[in-house]
C-alpha positions in Angstrom: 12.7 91.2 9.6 12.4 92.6 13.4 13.5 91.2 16.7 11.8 91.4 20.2 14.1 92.1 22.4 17.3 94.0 21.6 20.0 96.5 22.7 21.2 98.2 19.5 24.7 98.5 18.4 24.5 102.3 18.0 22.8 102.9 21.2 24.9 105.1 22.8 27.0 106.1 19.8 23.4 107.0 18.4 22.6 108.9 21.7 25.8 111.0 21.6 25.7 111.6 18.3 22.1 113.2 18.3 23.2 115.3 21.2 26.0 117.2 19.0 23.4 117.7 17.0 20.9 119.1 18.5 20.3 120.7 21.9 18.4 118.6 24.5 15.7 120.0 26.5 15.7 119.5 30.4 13.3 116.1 30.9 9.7 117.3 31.6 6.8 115.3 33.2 4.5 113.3 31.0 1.4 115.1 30.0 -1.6 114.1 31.3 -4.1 113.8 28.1 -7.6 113.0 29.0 -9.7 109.9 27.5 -12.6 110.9 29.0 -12.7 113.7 26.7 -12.4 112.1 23.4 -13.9 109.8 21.4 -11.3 108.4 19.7 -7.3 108.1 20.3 -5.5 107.5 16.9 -1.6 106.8 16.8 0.5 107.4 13.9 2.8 104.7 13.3 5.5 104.9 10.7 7.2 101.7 12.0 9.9 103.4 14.1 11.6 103.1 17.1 9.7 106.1 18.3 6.1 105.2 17.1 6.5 101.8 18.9 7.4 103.5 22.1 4.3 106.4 21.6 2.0 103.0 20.7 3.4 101.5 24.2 3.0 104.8 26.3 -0.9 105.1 24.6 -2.1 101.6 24.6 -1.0 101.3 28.8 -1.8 104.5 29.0 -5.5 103.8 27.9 -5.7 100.5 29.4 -5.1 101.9 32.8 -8.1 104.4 32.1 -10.4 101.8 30.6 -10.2 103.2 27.9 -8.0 100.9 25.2 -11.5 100.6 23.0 -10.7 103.7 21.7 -7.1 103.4 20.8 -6.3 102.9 16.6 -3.5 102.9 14.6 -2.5 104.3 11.4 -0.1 103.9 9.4 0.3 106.6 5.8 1.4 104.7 2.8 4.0 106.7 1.3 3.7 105.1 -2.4 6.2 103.6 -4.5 8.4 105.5 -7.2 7.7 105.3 -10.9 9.6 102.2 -10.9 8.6 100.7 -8.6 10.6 101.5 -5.1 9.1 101.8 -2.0 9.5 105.4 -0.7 9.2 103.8 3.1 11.5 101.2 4.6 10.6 97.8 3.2 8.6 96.0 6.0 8.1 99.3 7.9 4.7 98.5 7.3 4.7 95.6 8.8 6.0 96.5 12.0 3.5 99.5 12.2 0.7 95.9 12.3 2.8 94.2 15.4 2.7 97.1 17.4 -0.8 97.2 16.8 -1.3 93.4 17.0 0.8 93.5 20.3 -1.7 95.7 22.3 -5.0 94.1 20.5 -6.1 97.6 18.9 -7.4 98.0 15.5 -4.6 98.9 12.6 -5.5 101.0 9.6 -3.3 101.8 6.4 -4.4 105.1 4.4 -2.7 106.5 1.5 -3.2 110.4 0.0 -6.5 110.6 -1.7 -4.9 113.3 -4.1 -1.2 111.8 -4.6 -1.0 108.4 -5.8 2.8 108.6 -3.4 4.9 110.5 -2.5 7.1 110.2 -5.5 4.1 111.3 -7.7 3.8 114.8 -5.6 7.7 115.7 -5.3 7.6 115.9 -9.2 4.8 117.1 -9.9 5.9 120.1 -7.0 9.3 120.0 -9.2 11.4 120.1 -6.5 12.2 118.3 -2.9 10.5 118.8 0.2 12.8 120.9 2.7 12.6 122.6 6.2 10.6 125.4 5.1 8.6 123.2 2.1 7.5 120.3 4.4 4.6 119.0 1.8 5.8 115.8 2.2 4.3 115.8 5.7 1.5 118.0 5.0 -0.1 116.5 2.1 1.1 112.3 2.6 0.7 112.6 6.5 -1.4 114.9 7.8 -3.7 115.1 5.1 -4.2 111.4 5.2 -4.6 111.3 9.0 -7.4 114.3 8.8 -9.3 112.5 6.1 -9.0 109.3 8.8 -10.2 111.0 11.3 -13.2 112.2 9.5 -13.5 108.6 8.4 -13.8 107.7 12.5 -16.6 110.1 13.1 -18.4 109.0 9.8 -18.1 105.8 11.3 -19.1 106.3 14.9 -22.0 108.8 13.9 -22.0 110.9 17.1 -24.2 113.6 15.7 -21.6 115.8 16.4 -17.9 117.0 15.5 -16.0 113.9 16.7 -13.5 114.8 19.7 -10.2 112.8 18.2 -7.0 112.9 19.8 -3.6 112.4 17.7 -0.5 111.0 18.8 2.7 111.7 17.5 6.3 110.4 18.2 7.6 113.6 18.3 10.6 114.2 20.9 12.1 117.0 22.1 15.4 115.6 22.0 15.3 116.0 18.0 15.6 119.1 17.8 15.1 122.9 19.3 12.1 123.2 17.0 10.6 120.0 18.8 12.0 121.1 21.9 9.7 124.1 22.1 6.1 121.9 20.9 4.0 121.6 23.7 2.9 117.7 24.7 -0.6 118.4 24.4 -2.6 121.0 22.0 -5.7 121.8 19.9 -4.1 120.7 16.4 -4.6 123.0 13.0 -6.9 120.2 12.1 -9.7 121.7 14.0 -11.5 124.9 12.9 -14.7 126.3 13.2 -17.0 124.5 11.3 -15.1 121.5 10.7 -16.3 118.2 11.4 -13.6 117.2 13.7 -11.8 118.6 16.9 -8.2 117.2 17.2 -5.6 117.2 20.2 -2.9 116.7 19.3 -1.0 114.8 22.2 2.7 114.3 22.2 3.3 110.9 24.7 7.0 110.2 24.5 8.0 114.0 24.3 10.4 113.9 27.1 12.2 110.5 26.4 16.0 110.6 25.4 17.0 108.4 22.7 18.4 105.1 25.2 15.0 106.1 27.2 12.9 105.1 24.1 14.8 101.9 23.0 14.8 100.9 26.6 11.3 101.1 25.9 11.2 98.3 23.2 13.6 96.0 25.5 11.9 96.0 28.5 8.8 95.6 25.9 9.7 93.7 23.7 8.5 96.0 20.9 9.3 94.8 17.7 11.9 97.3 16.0 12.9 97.7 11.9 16.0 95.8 11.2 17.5 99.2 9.3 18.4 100.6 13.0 20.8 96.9 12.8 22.0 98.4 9.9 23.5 101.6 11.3 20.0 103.8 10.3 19.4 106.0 13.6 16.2 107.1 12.7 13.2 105.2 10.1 11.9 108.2 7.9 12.0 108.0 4.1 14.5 106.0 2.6 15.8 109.0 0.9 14.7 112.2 2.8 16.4 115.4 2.5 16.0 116.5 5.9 18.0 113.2 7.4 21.4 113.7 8.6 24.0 113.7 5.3 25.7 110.2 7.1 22.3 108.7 7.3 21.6 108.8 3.6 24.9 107.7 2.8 24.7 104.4 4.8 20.7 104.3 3.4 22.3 104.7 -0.3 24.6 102.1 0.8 21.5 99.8 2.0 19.2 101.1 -1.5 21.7 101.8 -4.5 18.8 101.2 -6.7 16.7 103.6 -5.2 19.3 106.1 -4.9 20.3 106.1 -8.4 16.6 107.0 -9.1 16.4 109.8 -7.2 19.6 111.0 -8.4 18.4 110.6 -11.7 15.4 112.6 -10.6 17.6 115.7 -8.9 19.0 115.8 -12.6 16.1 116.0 -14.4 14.5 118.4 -12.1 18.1 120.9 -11.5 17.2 121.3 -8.3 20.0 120.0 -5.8 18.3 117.3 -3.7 20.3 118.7 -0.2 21.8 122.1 0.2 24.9 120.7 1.6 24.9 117.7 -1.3 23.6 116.1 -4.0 22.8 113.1 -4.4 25.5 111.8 -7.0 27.6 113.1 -3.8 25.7 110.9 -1.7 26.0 108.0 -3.4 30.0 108.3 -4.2 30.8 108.6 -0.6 28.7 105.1 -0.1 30.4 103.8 -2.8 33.6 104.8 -1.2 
């Protein structure tokens, strides 16, 4: 399933590509987030390339401080589809718990108290999750990791909000929306009268695309064998904010799952992409 050590075919190509795509932000400095002032550190960890390289930049990051006690993982279970599917990358998973087992901190797997998956909350929404409808995130992500975080504090019984700080693969690099995030900020999880107060931190911000799998080789960070496969990045096997030639060569890697969703699109007449549907995504994998 993953490798230790590895320079991927699409490296470059990968790099490149991205860059047409998006506009890349000068390189900043790391952010300095401070240990001392929290009580927790928890990293979500989807089992991508970029998770494992945020895991990495935390866990040294922490260990340097003295402070690795206080690192966890999580990973959010996306669900399965009514029959069956995995919404996630088969084994993703699973190398979510090896970047976790490779730096010796705890590894936790949560799943939506409300939604059963993922699957489950796109129909009951009747419709797909898009740039300006992002419950996918919202409600199977940050949801989940809000409800762990209050889980933490239960659990550490501080007799006061618990000071939590939440790390994200996000990069600037991805897009201009990214670009402008700040590496470190008070997240929307915290409010008055809440029972948490949440940084979020944002370690790998600055990193290009070779800078983060250089990451995993000099590491030797497991990776997901889709990237192998041609997949640049790891989100949902079908997402409708991926890149129109990622879902092809995803419906090429899942026809099964592919013809569900399609199936899905159909029975809900809402077009799964602007740009495409997903009959159209599947005939130019078939071609």
């Amino acid at each position: 399933m993953t490798k230790k050590t590895f320079t991927p075919p699409c490296g470059t190509r990968c790099a490149a590509a991205q860059m047409e795509l998006f506009s890349a932000p000068a390189a900043a400095p790391p952010a300095e987030f401070d240990f001392d002032e929290h009580d927790v550190v928890i990293v979500g960890d989807s089992g991508g390339k970029d998770s494992g390289a945020t895991v990495h930049e935390v866990c040294t990051r922490a260990d340097k401080a003295g402070q690795l006690h206080k690192v966890r993982i999580l990973h959010c279970d996306l669900g399965r589809t009514a029959n069956g599917h995995l919404i996630e990358w088969p084994g993703a998973l699973e190398v979510a718990r090896a970047h976790a087992q490779q730096y010796g901190v705890p590894f936790a797997v949560r799943r939506s108290a409300r939604w059963a998956s993922l699957w489950e909350r796109i129909r009951a929404h009747g419709n797909w999750p898009g740039h300006f409808a992002r419950f996918c995130t919202s409600d199977t992500k940050t949801a989940v990791g809000r409800d762990y975080v209050d889980e933490v504090g239960a659990e550490l019984n501080l007799g006061r909000p618990v000071r939590a700080g939440y790390a994200m693969g996000m990069r600037a690099e991805e897009s201009n929306a990214r670009a402008k995030k700040p590496a470190i900020e008070r997240n929307r999880m915290s409010g008055k009268g809440t029972l948490r107060v949440v940084t979020t931190w944002l370690p790998i911000h600055q990193l290009t695309t070779d800078q983060v799998w250089a990451v995993h080789e000099k590491n030797g960070i497991q990776h997901h064998e889709a990237y192998d496969q041609g997949m640049r990045r790891l989100s949902c096997r079908a997402c409708p904010l991926a890149h129109t030639d990622d879902l092809v060569r995803s419906a090429q890697l899942n026809p099964e799952l592919f013809d569900e969703y399609a199936d899905a699109e159909a029975d809900m007449g809402h077009q799964f992409k602007k740009s495409i549907s997903l009959r159209g995504i599947i005939e130019r994998a078939r071609s």
